[in-house]
N, C-alpha and C positions, 0 to 999 in steps of 0.2 A: 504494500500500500504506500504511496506515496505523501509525502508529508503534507502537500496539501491537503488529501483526504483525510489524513490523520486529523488534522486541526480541523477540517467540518464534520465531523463523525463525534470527535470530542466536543465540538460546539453545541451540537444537533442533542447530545447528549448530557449537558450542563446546562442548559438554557437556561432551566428553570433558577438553577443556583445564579445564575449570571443574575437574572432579573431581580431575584430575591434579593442580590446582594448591592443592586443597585437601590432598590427602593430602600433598604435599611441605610443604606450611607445618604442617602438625601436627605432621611428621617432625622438620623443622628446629627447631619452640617444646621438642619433648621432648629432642632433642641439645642446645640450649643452654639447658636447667633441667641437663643432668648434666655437661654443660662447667662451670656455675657452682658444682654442687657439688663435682666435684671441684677445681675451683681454692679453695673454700673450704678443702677439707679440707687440701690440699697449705698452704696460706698459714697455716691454724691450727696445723698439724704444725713447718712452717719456726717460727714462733714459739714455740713449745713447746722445739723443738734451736737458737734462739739463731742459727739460719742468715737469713744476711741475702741470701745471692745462689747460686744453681744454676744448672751451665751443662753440659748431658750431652747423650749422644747423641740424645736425644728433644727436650728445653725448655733454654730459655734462661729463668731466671726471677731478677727483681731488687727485690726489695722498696727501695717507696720509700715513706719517710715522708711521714708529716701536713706538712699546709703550710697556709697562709696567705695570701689574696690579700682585696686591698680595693677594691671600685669605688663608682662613685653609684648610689644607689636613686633611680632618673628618677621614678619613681612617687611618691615620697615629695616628691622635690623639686617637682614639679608640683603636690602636693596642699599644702603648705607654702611653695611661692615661687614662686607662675604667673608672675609677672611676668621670673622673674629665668629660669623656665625657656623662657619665651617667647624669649627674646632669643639663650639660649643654642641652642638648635633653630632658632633664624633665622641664627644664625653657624654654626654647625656642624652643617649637616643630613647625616645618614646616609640611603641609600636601598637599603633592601634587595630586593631583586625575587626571587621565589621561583618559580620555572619551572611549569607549568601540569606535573600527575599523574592520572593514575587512583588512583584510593586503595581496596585489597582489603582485606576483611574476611573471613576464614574464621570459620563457624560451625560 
């Protein structure tokens, strides 16, 4: 059987999961657009009454401030100090390995 056959015989044959899995990811992107807004509004309302932390029978909700964290721009330094970032990557190499996916797109 030839691979295109392959991929319409498995097409012909997953449909239903195709569909299913489209309407649950359209379902899930519209619950969390109104997850997001209403956590906006609750967060804009908290600020407005000066409340900094809710804890009731539904949510636990704890405003945390602005903060500030500092690292190295690897990019910057590579494009500015090859030499210096050369060295640094040969002492302290990191290796991130990223497990193999299928990756879905709903349209």
């Amino acid at each position: 059987m030839s691979n295109e056959n392959s991929v319409q015989v498995f097409e012909a044959h997953h449909v239903e999961a195709f569909q299913k899995l489209s309407e649950i990811t359209k379902t899930k992107k519209n619950l969390e657009n109104q997850e997001k807004q209403l956590k906006e509004n609750l967060e804009k309302a908290m600020d407005e009454h000066g409340i900094k932390s809710i804890d009731n029978q539904f949510l636990k909700i704890t405003r945390v401030g602005e903060s500030k964290s500092k690292s190295i721009d690897l990019k910057a330094l590579e494009n500015e100090e090859p030499k210096l970032y050369g060295e640094l990557m040969q002492d302290y190499p990191k290796e991130t390995v990223r497990k193999a996916h299928v990756k879905f797109t709903v349209k």
